[in-house]
C-alpha positions, 0 to 999 in steps of 0.5 A, spaced: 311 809 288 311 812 294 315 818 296 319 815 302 321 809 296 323 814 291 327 818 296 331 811 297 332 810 291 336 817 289 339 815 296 342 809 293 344 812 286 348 817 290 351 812 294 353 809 287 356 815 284 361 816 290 363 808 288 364 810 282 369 816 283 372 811 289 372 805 284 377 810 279 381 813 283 383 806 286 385 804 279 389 811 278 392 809 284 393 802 282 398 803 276 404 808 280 404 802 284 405 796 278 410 800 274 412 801 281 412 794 283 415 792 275 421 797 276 423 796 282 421 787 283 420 788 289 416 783 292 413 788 298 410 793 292 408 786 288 404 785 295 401 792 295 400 791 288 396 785 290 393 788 296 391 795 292 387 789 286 383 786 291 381 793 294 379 795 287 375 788 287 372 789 293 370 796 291 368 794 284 363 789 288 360 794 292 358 798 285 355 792 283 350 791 289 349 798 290 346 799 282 343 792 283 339 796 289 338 802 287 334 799 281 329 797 286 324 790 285 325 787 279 319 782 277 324 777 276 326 773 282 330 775 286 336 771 290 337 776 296 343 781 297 345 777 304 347 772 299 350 777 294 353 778 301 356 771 302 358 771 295 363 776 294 365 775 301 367 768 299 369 771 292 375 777 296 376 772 301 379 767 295 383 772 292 386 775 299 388 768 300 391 767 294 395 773 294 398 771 300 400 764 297 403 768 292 408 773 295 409 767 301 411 763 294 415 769 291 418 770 298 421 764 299 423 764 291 428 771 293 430 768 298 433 761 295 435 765 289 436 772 292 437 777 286 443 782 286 445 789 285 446 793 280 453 795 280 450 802 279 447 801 287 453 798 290 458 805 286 454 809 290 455 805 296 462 805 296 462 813 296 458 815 301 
């Protein structure tokens, strides 16, 4: 193994740490906005739930194609990381239209069947 590849390598792992911190830190961040989201049955914080979930997915893939890299050749046949590519674009590209076909669905069900407020919250508007 060469030096100038061994240097690669240890590129590519450095790369996979700082993935990995990112990838913990977005699910940190992921669970203040589903209790959020739960608490208040908003269906803007459902979105950005949905939205902070495919950046965690997106995230997560990343992960796996730069640990896939950092391995270096494998005597096994080997598909290409442009087609790996193609895949999780495909993958990211379906669950953000899916999330979107959601909220849009959500939406149209609020404003059919709009929820009311909590007596508490119209108290507090009749005072101020």
């Amino acid at each position: 193994m060469s030096t100038a590849h061994s240097i690669e390598i240890s590129e590519y792992k450095e790369r996979g740490r700082t993935i990995v911190i990112s990838l913990i830190v977005d699910f940190i961040l992921l669970l203040p906005d589903i209790v959020a989201a739960v608490l208040a049955n908003s269906v803007t914080l459902f979105a950005d739930v949905l939205k902070c979930g495919n950046e965690l997915l997106a995230t997560f893939i990343a992960w796996l194609t730069i640990r896939r890299v950092a391995k270096g050749k494998t005597l096994e046949y080997n598909y290409g990381y442009g087609k790996l590519e193609n895949l999780t674009g495909i993958v990211v590209a379906s669950i953000m239209a899916l999330s979107i076909i959601i909220v849009f669905y959500s939406a149209v069900e609020r404003i059919k069947d709009p929820l009311s407020m909590h007596e508490g919250v119209s108290d507090l508007v009749y005072f101020s």
